[in-house]
Kinemage of the C-alpha trace (Angstrom):
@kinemage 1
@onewidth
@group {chain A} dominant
@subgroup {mainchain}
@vectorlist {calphas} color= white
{ca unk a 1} P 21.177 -65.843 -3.997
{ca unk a 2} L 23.814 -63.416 -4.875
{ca unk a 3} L 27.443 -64.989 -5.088
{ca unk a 4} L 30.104 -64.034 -2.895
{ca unk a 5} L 32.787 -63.559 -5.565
{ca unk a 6} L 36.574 -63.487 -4.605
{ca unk a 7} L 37.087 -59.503 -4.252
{ca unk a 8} L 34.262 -59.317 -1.571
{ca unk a 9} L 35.609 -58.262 1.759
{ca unk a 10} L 35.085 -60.895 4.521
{ca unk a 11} L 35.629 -60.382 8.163
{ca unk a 12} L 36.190 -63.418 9.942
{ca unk a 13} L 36.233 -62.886 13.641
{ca unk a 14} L 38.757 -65.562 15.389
{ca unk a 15} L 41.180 -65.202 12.421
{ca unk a 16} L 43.911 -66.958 14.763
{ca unk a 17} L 42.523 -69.697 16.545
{ca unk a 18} L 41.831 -73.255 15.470
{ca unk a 19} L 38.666 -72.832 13.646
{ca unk a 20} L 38.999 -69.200 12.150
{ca unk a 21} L 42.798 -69.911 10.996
{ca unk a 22} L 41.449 -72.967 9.131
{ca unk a 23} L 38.939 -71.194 7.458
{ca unk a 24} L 41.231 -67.916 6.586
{ca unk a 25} L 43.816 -70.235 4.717
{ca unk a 26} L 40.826 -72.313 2.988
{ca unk a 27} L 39.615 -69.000 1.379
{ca unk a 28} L 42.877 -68.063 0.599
{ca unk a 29} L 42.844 -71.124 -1.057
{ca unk a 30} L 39.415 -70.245 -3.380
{ca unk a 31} L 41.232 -67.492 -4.260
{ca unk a 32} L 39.680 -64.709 -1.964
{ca unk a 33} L 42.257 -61.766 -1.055
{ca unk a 34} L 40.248 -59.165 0.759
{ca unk a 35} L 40.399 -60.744 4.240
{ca unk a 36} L 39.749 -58.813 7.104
{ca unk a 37} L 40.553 -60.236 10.604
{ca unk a 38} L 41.579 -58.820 14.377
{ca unk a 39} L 43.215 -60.305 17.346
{ca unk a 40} L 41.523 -59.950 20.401
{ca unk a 41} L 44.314 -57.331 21.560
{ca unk a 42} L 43.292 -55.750 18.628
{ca unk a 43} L 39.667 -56.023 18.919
{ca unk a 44} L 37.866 -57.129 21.808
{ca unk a 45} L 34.424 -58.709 20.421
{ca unk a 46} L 32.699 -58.644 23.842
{ca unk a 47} L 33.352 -54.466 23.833
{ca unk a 48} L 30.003 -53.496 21.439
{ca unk a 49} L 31.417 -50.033 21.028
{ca unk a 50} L 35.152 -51.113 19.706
{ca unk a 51} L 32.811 -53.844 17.087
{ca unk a 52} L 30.711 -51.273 16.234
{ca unk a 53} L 33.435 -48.644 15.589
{ca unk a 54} L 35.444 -51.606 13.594
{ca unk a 55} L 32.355 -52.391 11.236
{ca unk a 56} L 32.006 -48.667 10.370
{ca unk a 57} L 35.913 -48.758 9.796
{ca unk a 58} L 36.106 -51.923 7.623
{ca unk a 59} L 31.929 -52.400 6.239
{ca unk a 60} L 33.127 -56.089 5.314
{ca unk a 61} L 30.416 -57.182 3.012
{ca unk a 62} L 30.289 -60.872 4.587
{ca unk a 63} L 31.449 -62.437 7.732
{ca unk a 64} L 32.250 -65.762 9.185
{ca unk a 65} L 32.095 -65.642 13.114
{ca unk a 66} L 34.682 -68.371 14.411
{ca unk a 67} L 35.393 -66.513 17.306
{ca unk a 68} L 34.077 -67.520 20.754
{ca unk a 69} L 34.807 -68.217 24.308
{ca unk a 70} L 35.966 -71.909 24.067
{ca unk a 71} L 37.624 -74.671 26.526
{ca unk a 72} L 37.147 -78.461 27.658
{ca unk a 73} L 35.231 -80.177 30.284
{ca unk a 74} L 36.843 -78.491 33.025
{ca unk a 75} L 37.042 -74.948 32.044
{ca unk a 76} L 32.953 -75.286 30.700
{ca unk a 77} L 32.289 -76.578 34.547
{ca unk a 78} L 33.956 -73.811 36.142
{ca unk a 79} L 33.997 -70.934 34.566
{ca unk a 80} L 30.333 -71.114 33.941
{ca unk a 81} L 29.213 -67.326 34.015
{ca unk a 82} L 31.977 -66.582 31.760
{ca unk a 83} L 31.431 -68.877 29.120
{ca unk a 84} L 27.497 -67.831 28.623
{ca unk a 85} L 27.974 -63.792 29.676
{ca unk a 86} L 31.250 -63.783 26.912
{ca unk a 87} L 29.856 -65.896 24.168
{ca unk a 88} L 26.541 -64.211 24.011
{ca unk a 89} L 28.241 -60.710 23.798
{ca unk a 90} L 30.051 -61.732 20.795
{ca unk a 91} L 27.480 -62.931 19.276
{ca unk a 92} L 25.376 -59.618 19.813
{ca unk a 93} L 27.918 -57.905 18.907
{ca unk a 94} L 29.441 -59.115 15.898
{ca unk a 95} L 25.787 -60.301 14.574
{ca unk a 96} L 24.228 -57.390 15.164
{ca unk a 97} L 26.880 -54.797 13.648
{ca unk a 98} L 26.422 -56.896 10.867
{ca unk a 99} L 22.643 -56.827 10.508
{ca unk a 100} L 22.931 -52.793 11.102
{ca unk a 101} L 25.400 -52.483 8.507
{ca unk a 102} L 23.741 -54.672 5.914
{ca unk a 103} L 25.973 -57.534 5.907
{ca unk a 104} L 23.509 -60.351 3.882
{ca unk a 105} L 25.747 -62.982 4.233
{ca unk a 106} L 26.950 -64.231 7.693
{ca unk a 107} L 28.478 -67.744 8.842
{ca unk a 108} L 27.756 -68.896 12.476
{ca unk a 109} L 29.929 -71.723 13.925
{ca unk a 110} L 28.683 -73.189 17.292
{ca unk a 111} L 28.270 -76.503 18.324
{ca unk a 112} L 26.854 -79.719 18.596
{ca unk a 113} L 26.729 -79.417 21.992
{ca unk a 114} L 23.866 -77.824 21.928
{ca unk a 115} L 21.562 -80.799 21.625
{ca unk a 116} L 20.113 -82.626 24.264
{ca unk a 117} L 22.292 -84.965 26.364
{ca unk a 118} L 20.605 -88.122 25.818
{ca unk a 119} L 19.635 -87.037 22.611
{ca unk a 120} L 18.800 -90.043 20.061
{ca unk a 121} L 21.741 -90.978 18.285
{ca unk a 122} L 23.050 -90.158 15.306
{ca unk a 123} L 21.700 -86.571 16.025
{ca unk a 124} L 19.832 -85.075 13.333
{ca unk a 125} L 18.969 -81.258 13.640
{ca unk a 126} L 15.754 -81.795 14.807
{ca unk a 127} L 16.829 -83.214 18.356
{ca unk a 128} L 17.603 -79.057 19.244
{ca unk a 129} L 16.074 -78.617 22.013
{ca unk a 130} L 13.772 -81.453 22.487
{ca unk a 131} L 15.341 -82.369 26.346
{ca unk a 132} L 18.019 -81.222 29.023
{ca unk a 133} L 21.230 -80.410 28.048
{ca unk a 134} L 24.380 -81.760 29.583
{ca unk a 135} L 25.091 -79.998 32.572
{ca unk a 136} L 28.826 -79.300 32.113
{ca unk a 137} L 28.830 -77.554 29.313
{ca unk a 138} L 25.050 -75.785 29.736
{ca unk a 139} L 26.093 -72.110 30.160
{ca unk a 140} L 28.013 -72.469 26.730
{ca unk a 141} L 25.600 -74.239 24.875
{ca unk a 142} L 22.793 -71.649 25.993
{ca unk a 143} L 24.767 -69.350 24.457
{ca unk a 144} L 25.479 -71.119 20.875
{ca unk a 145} L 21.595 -71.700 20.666
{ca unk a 146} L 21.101 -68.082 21.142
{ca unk a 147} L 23.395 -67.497 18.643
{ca unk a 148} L 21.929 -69.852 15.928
{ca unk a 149} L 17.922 -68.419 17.118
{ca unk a 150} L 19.368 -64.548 16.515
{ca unk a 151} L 20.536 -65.962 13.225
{ca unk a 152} L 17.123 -67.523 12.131
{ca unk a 153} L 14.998 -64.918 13.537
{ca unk a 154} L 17.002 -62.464 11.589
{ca unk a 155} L 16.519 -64.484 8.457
{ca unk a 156} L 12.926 -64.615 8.746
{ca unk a 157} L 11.645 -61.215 9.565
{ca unk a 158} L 14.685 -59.495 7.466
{ca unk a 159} L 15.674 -61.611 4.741
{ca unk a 160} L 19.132 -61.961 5.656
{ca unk a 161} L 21.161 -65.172 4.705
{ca unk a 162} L 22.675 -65.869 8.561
{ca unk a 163} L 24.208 -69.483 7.998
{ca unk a 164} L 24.693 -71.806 10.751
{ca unk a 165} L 26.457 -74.751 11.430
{ca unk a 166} L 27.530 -77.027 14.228
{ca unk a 167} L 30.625 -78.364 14.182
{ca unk a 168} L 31.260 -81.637 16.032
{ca unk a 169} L 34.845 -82.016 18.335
{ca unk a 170} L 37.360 -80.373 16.088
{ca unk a 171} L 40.776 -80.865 16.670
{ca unk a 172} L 44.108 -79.950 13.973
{ca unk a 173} L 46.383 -77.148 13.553
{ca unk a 174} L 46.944 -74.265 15.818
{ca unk a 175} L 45.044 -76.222 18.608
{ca unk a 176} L 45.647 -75.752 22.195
{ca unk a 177} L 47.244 -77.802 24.260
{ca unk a 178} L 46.997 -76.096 27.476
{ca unk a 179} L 46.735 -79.126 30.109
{ca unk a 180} L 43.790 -77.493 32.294
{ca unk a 181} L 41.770 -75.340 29.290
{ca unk a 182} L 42.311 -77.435 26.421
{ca unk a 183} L 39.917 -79.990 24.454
{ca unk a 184} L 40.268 -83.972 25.247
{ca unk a 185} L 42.166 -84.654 21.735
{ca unk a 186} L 45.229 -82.258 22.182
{ca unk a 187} L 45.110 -82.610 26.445
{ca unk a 188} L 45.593 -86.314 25.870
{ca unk a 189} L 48.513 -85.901 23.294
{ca unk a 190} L 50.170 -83.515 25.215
{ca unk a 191} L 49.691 -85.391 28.636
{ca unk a 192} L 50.549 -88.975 27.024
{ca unk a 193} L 53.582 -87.486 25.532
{ca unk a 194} L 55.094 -85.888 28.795
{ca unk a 195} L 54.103 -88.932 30.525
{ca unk a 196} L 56.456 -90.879 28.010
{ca unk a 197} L 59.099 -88.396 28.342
{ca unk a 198} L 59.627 -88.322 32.044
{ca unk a 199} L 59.324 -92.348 31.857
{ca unk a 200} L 62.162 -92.017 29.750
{ca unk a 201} L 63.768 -89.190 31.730
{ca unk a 202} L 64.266 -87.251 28.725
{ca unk a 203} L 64.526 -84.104 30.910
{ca unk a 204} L 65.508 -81.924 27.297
{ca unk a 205} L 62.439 -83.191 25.800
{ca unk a 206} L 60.295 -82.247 29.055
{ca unk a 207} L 61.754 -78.701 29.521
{ca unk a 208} L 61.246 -77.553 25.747
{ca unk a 209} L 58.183 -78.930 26.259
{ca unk a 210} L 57.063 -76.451 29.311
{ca unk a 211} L 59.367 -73.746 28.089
{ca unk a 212} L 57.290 -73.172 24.508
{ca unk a 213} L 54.201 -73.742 26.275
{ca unk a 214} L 54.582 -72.862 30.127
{ca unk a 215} L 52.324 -73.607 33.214
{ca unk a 216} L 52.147 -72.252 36.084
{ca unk a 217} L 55.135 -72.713 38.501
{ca unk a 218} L 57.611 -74.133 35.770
{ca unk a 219} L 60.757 -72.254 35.547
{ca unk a 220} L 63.830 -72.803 33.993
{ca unk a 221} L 66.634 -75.563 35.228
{ca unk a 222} L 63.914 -77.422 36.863
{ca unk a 223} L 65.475 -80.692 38.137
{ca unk a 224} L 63.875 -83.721 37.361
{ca unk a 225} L 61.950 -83.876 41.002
{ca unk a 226} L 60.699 -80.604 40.443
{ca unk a 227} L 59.356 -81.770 37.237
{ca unk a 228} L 58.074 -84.705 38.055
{ca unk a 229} L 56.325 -82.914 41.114
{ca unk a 230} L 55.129 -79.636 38.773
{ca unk a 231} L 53.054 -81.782 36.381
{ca unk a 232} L 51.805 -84.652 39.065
{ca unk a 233} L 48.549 -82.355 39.427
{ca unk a 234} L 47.685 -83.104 35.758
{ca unk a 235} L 47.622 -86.719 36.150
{ca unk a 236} L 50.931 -86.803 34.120
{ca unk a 237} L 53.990 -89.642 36.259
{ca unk a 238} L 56.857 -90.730 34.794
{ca unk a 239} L 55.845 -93.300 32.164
{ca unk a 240} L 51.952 -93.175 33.580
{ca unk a 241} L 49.783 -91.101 32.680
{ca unk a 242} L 46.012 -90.359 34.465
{ca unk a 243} L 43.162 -89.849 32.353
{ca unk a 244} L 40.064 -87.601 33.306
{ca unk a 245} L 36.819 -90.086 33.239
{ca unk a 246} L 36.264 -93.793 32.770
{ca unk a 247} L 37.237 -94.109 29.122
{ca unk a 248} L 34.064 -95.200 27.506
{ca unk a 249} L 32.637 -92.024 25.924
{ca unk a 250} L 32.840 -92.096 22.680
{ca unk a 251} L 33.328 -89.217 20.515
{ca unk a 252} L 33.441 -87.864 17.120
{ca unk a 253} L 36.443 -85.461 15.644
{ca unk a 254} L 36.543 -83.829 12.882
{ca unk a 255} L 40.109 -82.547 11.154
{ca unk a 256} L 39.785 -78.816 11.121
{ca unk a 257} L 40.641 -78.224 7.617
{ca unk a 258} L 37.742 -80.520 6.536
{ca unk a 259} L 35.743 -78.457 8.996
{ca unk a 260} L 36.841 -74.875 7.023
{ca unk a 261} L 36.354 -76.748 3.700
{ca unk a 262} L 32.658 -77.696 4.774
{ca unk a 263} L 32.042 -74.256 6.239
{ca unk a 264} L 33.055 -72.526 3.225
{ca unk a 265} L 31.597 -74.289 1.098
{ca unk a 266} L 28.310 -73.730 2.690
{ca unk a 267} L 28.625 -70.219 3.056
{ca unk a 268} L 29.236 -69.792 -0.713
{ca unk a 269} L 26.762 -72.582 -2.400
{ca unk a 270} L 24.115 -72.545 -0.230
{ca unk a 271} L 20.984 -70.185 1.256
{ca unk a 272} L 18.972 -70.335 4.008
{ca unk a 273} L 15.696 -70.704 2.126
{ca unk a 274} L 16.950 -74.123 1.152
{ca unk a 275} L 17.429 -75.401 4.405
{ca unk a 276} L 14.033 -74.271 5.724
{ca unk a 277} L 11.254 -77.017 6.115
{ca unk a 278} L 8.213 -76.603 4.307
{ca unk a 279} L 5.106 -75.453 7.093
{ca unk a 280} L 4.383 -73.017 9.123
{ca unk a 281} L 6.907 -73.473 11.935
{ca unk a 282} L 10.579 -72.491 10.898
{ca unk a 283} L 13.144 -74.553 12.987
{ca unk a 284} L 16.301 -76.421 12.888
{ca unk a 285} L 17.914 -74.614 9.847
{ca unk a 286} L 21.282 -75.103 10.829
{ca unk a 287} L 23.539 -78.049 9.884
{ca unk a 288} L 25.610 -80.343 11.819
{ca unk a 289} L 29.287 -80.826 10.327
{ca unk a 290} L 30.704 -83.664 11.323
{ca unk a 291} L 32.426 -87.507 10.150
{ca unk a 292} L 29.487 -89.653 10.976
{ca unk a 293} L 32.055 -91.936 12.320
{ca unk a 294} L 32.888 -91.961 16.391
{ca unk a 295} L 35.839 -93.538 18.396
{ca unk a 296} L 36.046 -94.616 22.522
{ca unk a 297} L 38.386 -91.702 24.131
{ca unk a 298} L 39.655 -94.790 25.647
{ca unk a 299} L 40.520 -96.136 22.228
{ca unk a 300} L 41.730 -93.153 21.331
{ca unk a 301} L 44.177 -92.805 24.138
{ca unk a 302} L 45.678 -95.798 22.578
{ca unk a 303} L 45.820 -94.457 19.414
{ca unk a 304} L 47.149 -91.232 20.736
{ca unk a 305} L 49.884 -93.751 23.098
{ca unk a 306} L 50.693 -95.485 19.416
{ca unk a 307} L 51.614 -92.731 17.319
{ca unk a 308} L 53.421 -90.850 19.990
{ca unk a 309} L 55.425 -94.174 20.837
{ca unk a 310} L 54.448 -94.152 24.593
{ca unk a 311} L 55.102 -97.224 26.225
{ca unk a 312} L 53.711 -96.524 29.847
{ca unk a 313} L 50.811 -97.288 31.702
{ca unk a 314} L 47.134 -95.312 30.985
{ca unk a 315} L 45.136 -95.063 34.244
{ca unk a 316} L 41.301 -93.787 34.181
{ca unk a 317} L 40.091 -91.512 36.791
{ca unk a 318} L 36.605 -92.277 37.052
{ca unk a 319} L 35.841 -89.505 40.058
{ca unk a 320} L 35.912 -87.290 37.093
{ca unk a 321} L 32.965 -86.624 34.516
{ca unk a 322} L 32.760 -88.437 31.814
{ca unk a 323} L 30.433 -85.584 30.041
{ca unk a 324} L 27.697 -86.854 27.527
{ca unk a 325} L 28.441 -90.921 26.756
{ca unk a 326} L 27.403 -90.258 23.270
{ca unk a 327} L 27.399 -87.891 20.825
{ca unk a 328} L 27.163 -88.638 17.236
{ca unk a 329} L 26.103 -85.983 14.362
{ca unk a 330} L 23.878 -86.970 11.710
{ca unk a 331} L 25.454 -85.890 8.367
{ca unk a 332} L 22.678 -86.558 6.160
{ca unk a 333} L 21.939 -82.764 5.246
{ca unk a 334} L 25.464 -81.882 4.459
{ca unk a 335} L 26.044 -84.615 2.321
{ca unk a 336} L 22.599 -83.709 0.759
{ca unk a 337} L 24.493 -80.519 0.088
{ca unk a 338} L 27.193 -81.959 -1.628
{ca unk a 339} L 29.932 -82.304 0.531
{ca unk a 340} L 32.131 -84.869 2.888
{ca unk a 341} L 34.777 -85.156 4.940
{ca unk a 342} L 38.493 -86.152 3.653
{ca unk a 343} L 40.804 -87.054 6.453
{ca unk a 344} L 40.156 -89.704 8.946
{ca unk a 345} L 41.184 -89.664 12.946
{ca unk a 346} L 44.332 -92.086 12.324
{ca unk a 347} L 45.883 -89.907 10.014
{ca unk a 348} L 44.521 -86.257 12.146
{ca unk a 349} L 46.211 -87.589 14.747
{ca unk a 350} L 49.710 -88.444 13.338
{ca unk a 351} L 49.228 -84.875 11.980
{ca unk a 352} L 48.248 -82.712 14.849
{ca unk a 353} L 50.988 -84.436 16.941
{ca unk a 354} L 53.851 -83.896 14.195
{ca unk a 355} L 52.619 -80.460 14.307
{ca unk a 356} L 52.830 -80.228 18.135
{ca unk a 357} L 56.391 -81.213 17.837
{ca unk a 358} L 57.198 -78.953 15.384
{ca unk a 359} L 55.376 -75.704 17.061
């Protein structure tokens, strides 16, 4: 395999959001200077002319796709046609410009929601697509096999090295806390904080709140009915706060820095003729990234209540999906490939929630 050495130019597409930022500083941190990223008002993946034109601009000589069309349970229920139709053009796009400009090396991030619902636990890579997948998120997932398939099937008949790996629920710096589009982790901090807040009728703590990140209808000099009435429709009452689900999922989360550290580390150490099975059949190359470890979201609502100091009441709103009950990653392959995970959810969280404070 030839080494990606540290004057190589790598494009990696997301540059700014959770994943992609994570992974920009962590090569940063190997020592790798020619970087090459876009925003999305700067480059609109999903437009195969504009990725097209970029990769005869740039020719980056590897890439790391990060980028993709991403939300919670909500978002993945509703916006269904969006979340398959925008994912898969990115993928086309940004794999396929790479392929045509003979990019060897390529990173794929999807997910692990792309195995089976009910799929036997921990999940090993072989449990891809051996049953149904969970409904709410099926349009996405669809998309993120696709994805890892265009990567294989490119690796086979071309001899490419198309990596890909599925991270579990990430969470960490730069996340979004958006209270309708966000993941669980970050929706929970920010709603359990507010919640604590308006208990407390700290009305200055509320309003910078919804001033650096706003929703809809908030305006400035809100009083504190208006307030309290504004963010009611997110389950979020002074000192109560309303959960989506029953509480008894359980979940894994992975820091996103350990997640860049992983990814990188595969990208650089390992090929995709080591991960193939011996026989005739070539599946299920990828590899999950991931703790090994899981937590109860309704044990991590109390974690979440603990660190932020909340001292209200958690309600569970069981009319609302709980998603998959399950879903633990097997790590068996990528600590067969020499690495693990560092930081453990107690300490993520007191992180990501200093950082919300801060940002």
């Amino acid at each position: 395999m030839a080494k990606i050495t540290a004057e190589k130019k790598i494009y990696v597409a997301g540059h700014r959001g959770l994943v992609g930022s994570a992974i920009w500083a962590n090569l940063q941190k190997r020592g790798f200077t020619n970087l090459v990223g876009r925003s999305h008002s700067e480059l609109d993946l999903t437009d195969g002319v504009a990725v097209r034109q970029f990769f005869d601009e740039e020719r980056p000589e590897a890439v790391i796709l990060a980028a993709a069309h991403v939300g919670g349970i909500l978002a993945n229920n509703t916006y269904r046609a969006d979340f398959i139709y925008d994912n898969l053009q990115i993928q086309q796009n940004v794999i396929g410009e790479a392929f045509r400009h003979d990019v060897r090396d390529l990173l794929f991030l999807g997910s692990t929601c792309i195995y089976p619902r009910n799929a036997r636990q921990p999940i090993r890579e072989e449990e891809l697509l051996t049953a149904p997948l969970e409904y709410t998120n099926e349009p996405y997932a669809i998309a993120k096999i696709a994805g890892l398939k265009l990567c294989e099937s490119l690796n086979l008949q071309y001899g490419t090295n198309y990596l890909a790996v599925m991270p579990t629920n990430l969470y960490g710096y730069n996340d979004n806390f958006h209270l309708e589009n966000s993941h669980v982790l970050p929706a929970m901090i920010r709603k359990i904080y507010l919640a604590g807040r308006l208990g407390e009728q700290d009305l200055e703590a509320v309003t910078r709140d919804l001033t650096k990140r706003p929703i809809t209808g908030y305006r400035e000099g809100m009083s504190e009915g208006e307030l309290v009435e504004l963010l009611a429709p997110f389950g979020i009452y002074p000192g109560r706060v309303k959960l989506w689900g029953s509480g008894s999922p359980f979940r894994e989360f992975l820091w996103s820095e350990d997640m860049a550290d992983a990814s990188v580390h595969i990208l650089l150490n390992v090929d995709f003729r080591d991960l193939c099975p011996e026989g005739k059949e070539i599946r299920n190359c990828h590899v999950n990234i991931g703790t090994g470890k899981e937590i109860s979201i309704r044990a991590l609502a109390e974690l979440i209540a603990k660190v932020t100091d909340y001292q209200g009441v958690i309600e569970w709103d069981s009319t609302k999906p709980d998603g998959t009950m399950r879903k633990l990653t097997s790590v068996e392959k990528l600590h067969s490939l020499g690495w693990h995970h560092t930081v453990e959810i107690e300490d993520g969280v007191q992180r990501l929630f200093a950082w919300y404070l801060q940002h």
